[in-house]
MDAnalysis code that builds the backbone (N, CA, C; Angstrom):
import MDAnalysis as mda
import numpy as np

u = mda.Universe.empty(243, n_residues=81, atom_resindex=np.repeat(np.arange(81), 3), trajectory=True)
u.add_TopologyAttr("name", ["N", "CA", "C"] * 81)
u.add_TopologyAttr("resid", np.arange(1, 82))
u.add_TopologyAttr("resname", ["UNK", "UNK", "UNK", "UNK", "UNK", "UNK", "UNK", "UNK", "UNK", "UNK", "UNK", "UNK", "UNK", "UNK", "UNK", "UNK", "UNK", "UNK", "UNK", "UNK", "UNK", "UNK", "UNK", "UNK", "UNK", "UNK", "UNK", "UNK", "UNK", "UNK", "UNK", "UNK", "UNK", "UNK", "UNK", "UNK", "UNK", "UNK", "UNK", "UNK", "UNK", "UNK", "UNK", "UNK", "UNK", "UNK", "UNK", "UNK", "UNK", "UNK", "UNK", "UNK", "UNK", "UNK", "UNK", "UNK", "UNK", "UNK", "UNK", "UNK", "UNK", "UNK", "UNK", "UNK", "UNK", "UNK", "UNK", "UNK", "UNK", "UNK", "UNK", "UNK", "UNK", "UNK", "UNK", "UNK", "UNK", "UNK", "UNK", "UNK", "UNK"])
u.atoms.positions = np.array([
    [0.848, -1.176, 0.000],
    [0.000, 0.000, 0.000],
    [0.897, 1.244, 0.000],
    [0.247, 2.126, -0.486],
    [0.933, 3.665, -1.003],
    [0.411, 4.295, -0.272],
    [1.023, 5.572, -0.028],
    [0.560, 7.146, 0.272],
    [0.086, 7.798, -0.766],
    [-1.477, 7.539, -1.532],
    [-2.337, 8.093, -2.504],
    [-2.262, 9.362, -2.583],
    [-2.466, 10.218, -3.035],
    [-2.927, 11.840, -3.145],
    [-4.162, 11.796, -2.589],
    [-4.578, 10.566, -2.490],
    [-6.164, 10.985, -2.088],
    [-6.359, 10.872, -0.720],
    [-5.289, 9.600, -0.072],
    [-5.060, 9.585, 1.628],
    [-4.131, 10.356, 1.891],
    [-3.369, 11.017, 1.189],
    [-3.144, 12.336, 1.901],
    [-3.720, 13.561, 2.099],
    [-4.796, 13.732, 1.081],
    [-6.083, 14.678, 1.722],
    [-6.775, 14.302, 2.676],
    [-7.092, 12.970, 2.650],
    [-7.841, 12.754, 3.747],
    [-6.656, 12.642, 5.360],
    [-5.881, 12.372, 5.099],
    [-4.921, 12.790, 6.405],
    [-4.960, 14.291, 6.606],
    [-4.653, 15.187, 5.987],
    [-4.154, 16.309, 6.107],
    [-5.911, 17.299, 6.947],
    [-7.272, 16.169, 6.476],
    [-8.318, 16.303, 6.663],
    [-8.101, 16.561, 8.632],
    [-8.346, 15.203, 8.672],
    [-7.900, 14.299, 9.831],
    [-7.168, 15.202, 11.149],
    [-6.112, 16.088, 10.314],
    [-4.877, 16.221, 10.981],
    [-5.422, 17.834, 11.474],
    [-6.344, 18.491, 10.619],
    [-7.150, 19.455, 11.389],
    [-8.147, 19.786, 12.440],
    [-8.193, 18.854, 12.748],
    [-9.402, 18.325, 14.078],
    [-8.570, 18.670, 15.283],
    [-9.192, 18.770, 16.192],
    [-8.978, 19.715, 17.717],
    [-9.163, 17.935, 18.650],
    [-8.229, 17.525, 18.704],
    [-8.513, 16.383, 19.570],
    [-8.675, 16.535, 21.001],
    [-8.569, 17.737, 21.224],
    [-8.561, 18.266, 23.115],
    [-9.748, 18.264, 23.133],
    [-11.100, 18.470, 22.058],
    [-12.406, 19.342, 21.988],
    [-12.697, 18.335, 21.090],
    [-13.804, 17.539, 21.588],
    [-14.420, 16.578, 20.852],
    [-15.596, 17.705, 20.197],
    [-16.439, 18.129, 20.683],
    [-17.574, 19.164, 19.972],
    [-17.521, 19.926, 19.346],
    [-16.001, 19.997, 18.735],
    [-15.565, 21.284, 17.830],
    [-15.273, 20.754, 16.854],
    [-15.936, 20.483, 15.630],
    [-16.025, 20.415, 14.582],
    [-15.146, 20.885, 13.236],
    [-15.467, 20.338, 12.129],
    [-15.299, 21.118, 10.883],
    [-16.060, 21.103, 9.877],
    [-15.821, 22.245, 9.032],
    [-16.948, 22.651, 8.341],
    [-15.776, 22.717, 6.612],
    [-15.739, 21.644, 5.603],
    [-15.681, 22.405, 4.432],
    [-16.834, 22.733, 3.467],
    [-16.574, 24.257, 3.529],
    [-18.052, 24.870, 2.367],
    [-17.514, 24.613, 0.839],
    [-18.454, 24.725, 0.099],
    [-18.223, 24.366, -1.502],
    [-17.407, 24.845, -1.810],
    [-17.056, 25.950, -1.607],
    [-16.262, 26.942, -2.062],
    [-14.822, 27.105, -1.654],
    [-14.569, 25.851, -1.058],
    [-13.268, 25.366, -0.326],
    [-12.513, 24.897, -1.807],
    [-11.417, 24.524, -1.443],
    [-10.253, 23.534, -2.346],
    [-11.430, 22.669, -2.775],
    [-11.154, 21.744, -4.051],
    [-12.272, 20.551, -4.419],
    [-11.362, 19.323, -3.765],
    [-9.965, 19.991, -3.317],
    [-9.629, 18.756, -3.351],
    [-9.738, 18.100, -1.562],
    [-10.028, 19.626, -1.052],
    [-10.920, 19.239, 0.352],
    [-11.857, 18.652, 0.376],
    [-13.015, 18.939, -0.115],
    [-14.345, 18.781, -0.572],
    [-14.174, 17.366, -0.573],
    [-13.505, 16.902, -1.821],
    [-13.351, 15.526, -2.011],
    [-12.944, 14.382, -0.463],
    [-12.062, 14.866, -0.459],
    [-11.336, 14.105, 0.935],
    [-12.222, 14.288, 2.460],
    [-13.449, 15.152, 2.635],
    [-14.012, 15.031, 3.608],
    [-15.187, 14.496, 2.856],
    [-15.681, 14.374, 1.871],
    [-16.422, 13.483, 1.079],
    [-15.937, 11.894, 1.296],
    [-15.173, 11.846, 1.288],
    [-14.435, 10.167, 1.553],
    [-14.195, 9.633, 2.692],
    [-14.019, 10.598, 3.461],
    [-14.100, 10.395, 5.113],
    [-15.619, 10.403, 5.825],
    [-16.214, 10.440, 5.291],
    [-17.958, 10.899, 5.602],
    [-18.631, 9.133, 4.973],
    [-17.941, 8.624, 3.909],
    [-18.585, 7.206, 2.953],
    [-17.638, 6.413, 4.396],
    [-16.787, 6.769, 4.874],
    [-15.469, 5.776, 5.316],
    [-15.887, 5.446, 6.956],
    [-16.978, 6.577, 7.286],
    [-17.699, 6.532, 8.640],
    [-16.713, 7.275, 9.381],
    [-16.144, 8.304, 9.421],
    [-15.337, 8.905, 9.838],
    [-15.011, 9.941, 10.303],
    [-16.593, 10.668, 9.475],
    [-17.516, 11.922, 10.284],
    [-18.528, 11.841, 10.127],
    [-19.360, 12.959, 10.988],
    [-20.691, 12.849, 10.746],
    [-21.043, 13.284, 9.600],
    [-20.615, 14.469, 8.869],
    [-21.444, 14.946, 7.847],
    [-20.544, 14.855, 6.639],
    [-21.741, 14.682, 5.159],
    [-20.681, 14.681, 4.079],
    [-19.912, 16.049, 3.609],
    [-19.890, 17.011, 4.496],
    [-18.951, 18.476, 4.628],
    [-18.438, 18.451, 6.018],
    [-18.527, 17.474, 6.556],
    [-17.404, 17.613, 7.447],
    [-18.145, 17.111, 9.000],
    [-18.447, 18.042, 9.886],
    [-18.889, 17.747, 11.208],
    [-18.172, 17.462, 12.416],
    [-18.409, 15.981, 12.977],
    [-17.491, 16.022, 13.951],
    [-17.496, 14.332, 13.300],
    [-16.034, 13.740, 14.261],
    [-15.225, 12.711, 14.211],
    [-16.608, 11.561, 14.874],
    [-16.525, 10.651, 13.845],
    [-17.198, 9.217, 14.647],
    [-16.301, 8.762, 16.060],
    [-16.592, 7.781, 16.330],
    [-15.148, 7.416, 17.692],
    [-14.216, 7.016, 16.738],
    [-14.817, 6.246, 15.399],
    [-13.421, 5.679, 14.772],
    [-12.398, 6.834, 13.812],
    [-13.289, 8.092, 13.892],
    [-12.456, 8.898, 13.216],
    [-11.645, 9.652, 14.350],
    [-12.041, 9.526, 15.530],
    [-11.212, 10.256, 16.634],
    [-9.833, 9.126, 16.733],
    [-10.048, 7.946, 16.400],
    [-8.947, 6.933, 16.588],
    [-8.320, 6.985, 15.053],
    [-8.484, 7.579, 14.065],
    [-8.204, 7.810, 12.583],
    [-6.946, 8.741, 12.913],
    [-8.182, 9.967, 13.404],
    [-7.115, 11.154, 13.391],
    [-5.951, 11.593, 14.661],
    [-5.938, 10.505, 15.864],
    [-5.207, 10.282, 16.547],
    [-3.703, 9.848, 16.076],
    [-4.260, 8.850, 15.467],
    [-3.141, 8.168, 14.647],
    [-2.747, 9.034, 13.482],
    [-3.527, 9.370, 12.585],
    [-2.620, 10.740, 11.729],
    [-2.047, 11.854, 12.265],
    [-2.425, 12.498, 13.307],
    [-1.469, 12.991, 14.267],
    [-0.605, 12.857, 14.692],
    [-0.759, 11.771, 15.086],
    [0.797, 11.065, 16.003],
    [1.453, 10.896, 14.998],
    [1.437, 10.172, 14.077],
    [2.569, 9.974, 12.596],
    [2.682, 10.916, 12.110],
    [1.931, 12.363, 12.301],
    [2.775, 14.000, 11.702],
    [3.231, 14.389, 12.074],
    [3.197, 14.080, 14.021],
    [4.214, 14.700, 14.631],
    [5.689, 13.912, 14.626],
    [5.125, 12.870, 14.477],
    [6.577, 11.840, 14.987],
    [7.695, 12.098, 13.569],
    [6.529, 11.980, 12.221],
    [7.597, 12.138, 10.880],
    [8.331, 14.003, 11.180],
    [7.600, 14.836, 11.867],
    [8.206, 15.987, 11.133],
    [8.897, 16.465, 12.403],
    [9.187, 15.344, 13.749],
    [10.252, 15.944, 14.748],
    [11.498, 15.270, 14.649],
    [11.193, 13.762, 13.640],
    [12.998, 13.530, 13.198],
    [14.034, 13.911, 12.294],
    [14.978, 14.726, 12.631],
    [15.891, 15.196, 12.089],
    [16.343, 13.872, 10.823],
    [16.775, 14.785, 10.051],
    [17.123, 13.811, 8.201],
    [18.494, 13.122, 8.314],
    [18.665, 12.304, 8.301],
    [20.123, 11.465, 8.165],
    [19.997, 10.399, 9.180],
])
């Protein structure tokens, strides 16, 4: 398995969520990137939020975007070599 263009929208989705604040939501409007649109469109079929523009995290998207978190922080605090 690969790092798609398309699971990296939906990570980068993921990776905007407030995990301190479960009731705080997100909202993409039409008029966003399409390529947002798309990727919280895919996360919404994937059960992963509530709404197909976004909303809040199912439990399995709070355990989604836990884990895309933790692997953005962990890839972008190790130094290269």
């Amino acid at each position: 398995m690969t790092f798609t263009p398309e699971l990296i929208a939906e990570l980068e989705i993921l990776a905007l969520y407030n995990l301190n604040n479960h009731q705080e939501g997100l909202k993409v409007h039409n008029n966003a990137n399409p390529r947002a649109q798309r990727a919280i469109t895919r996360l919404y079929g994937k059960g992963l939020v509530t709404q197909a523009d976004g909303g809040y995290l199912t439990s399995l998207g709070v355990d989604a975007a836990e884990h895309a978190q933790a692997l953005l922080t962990i890839l972008a605090s190790r130094p290269a070599g």
